[in-house]
Backbone bond lengths (Angstrom), bond angles and torsions (degrees), N, CA, C in turn:
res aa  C-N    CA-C-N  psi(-1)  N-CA   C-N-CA  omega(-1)  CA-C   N-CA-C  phi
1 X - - - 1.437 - - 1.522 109.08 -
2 X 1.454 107.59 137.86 1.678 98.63 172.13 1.601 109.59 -127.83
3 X 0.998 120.86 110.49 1.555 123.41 159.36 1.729 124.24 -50.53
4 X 1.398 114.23 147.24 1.057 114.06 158.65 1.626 112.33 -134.95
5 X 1.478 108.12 139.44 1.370 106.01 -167.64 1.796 105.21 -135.98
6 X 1.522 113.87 140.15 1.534 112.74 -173.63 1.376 117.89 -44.92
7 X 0.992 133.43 106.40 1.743 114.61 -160.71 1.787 98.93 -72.80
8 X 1.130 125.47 21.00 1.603 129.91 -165.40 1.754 105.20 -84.32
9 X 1.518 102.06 -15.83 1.239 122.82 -173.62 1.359 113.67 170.04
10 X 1.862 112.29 150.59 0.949 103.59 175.12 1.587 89.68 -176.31
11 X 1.839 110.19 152.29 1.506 118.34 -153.61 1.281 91.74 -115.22
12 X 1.382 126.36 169.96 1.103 141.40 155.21 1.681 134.09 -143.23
13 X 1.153 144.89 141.20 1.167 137.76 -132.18 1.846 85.59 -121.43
14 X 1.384 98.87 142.13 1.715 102.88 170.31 1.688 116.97 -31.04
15 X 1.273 121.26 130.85 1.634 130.65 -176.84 1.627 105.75 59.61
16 X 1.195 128.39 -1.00 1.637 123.21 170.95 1.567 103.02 -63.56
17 X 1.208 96.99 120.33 1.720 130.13 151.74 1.601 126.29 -38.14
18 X 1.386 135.02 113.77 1.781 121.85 154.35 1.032 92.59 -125.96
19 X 1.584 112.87 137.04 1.267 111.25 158.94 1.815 99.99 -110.04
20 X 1.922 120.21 140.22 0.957 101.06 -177.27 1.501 103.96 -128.75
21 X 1.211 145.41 129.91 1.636 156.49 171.52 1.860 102.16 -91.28
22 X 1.507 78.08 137.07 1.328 93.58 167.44 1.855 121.47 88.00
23 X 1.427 85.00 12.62 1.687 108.15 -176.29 1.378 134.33 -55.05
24 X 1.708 112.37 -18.63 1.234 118.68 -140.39 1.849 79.28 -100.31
25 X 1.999 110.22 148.07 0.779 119.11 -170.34 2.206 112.63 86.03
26 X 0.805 84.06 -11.94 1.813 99.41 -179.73 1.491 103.29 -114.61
27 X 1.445 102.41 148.83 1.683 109.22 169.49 1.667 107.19 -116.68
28 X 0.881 118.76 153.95 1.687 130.17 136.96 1.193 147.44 -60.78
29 X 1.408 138.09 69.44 1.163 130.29 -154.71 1.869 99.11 -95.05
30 X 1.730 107.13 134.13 1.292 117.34 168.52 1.473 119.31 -89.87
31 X 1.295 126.94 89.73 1.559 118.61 178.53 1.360 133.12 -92.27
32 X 1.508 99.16 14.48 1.754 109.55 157.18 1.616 103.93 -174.26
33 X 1.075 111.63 140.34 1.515 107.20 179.93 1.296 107.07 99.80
34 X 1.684 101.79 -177.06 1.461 102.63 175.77 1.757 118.16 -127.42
35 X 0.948 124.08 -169.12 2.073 104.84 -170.33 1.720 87.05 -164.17
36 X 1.522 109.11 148.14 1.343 113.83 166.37 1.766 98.89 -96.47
37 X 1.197 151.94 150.30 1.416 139.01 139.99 1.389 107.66 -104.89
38 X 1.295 119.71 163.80 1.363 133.04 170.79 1.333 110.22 -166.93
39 X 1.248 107.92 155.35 1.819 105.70 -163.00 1.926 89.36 -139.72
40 X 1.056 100.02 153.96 1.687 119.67 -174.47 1.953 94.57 -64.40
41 X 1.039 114.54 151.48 1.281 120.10 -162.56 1.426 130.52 64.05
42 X 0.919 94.49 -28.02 1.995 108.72 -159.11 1.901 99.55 -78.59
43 X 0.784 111.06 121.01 1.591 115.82 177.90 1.324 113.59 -74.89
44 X 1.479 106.27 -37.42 1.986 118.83 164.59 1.538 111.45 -11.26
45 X 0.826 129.11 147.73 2.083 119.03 115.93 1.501 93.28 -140.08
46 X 1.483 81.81 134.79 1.454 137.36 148.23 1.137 127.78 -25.23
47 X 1.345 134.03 102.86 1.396 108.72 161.84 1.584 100.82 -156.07
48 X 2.178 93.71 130.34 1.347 109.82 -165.60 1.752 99.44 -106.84
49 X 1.289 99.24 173.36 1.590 104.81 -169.05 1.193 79.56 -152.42
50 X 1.630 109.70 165.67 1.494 123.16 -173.02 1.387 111.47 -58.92
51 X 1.536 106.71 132.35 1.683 94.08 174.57 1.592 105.77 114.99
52 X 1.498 108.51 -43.84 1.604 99.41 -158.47 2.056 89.94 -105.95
53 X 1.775 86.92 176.88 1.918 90.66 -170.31 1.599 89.99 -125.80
54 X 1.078 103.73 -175.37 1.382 115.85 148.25 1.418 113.56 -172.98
55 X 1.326 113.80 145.44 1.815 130.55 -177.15 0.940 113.30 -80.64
56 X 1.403 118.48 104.96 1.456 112.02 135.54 1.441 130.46 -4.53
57 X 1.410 110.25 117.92 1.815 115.33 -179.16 1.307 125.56 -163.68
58 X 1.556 106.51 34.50 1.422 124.64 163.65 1.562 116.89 -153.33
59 X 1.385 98.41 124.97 1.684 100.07 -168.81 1.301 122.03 -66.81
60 X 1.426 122.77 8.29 1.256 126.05 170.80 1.572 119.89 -72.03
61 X 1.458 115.22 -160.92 1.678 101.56 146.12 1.292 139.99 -103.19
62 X 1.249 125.93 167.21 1.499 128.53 -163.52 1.780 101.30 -126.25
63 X 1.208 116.86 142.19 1.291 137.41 166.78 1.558 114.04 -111.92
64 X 1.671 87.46 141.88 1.609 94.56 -166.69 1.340 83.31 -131.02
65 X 1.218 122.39 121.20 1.938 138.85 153.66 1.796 115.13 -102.24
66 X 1.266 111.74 126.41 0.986 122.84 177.38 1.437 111.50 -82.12
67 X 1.660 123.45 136.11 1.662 103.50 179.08 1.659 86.63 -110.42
68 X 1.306 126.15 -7.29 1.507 90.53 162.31 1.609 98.78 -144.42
69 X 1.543 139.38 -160.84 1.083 144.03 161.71 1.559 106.15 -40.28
70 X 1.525 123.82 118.07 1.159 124.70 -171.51 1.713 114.96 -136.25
71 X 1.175 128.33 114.46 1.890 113.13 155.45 1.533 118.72 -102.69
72 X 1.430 84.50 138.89 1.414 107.35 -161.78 1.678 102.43 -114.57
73 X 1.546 120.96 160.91 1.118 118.56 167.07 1.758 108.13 -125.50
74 X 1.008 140.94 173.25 1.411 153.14 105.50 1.230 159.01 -32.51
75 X 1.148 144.21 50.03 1.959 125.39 -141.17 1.498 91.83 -123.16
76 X 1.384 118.96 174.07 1.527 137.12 160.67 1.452 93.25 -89.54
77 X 1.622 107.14 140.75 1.109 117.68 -174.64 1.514 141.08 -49.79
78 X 1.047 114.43 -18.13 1.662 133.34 171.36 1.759 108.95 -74.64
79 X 1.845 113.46 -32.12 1.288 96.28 179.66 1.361 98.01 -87.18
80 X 1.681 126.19 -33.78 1.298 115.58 -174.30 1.033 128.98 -46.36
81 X 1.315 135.90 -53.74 1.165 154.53 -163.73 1.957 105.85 -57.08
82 X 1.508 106.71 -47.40 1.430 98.12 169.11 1.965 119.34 -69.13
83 X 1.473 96.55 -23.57 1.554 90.10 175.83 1.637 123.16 -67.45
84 X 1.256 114.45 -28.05 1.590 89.53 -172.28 1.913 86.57 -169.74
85 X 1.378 110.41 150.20 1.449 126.45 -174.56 1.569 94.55 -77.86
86 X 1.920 86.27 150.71 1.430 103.13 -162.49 1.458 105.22 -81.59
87 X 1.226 135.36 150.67 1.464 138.41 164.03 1.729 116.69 -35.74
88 X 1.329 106.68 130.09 1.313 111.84 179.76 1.464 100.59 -113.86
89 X 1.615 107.36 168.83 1.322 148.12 -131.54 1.778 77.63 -128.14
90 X 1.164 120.82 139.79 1.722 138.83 -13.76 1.961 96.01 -82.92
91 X 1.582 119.22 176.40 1.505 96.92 -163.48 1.952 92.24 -120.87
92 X 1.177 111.22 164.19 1.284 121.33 -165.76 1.880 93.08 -36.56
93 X 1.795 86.81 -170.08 1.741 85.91 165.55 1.476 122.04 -112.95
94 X 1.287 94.84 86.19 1.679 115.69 152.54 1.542 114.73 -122.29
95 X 1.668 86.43 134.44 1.372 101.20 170.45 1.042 134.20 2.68
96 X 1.335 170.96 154.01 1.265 154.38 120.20 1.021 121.13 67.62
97 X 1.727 126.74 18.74 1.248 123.56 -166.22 1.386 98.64 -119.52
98 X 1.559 89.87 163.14 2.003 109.31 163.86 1.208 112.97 -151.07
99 X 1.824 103.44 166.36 1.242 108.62 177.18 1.507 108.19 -102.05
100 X 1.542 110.46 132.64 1.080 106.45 -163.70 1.891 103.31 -112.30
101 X 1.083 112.50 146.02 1.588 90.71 177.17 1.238 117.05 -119.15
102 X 1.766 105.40 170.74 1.270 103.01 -150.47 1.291 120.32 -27.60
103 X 1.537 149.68 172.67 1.041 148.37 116.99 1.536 107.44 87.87
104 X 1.560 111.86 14.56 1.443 108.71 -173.35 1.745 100.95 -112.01
């Protein structure tokens, strides 16, 4: 089955799953809530909080987990960047995580 969904917005419910392909050149913007991302190769994880984005930057795929009720957006990188500040460095306290910022 394949879904298609407005990328103009889109919600997610505590522990709900996206997996998204084809990312790179695109950001993630979090506009409420919080999101783990992780992308195939990337040793990173991710983690956005309301407000902050982060770019796509591995052509593989990326997983997005919500840890609580979250809306999220989509943009190509030129609109993202005015929507919402990039993730900062060092990242809450989870495990193994960081904040990575935009484009890093």
């Amino acid at each position: 089955m394949r879904l298609e969904v407005n990328q103009d917005g889109l919600c997610l419910k505590r522990n709900q799953v996206l997996k998204v392909r084809g990312g790179v050149g695109h950001a993630i913007v979090c506009h409420h809530g919080s999101v783990w991302v992780t992308q195939d190769g990337d040793q990173r994880d991710i983690i956005l909080g309301a407000g902050e984005s982060f770019a796509f930057d591995r052509s593989g795929a990326a997983v997005v987990q919500a840890f609580e009720q979250s809306a999220l957006s989509f943009a190509p990188l030129a609109l993202a960047s005015s929507a919402a500040s990039p993730a900062r460095a060092p990242g809450r306290a989870v495990a193994g995580s960081t904040r990575v910022a935009h484009g890093a």
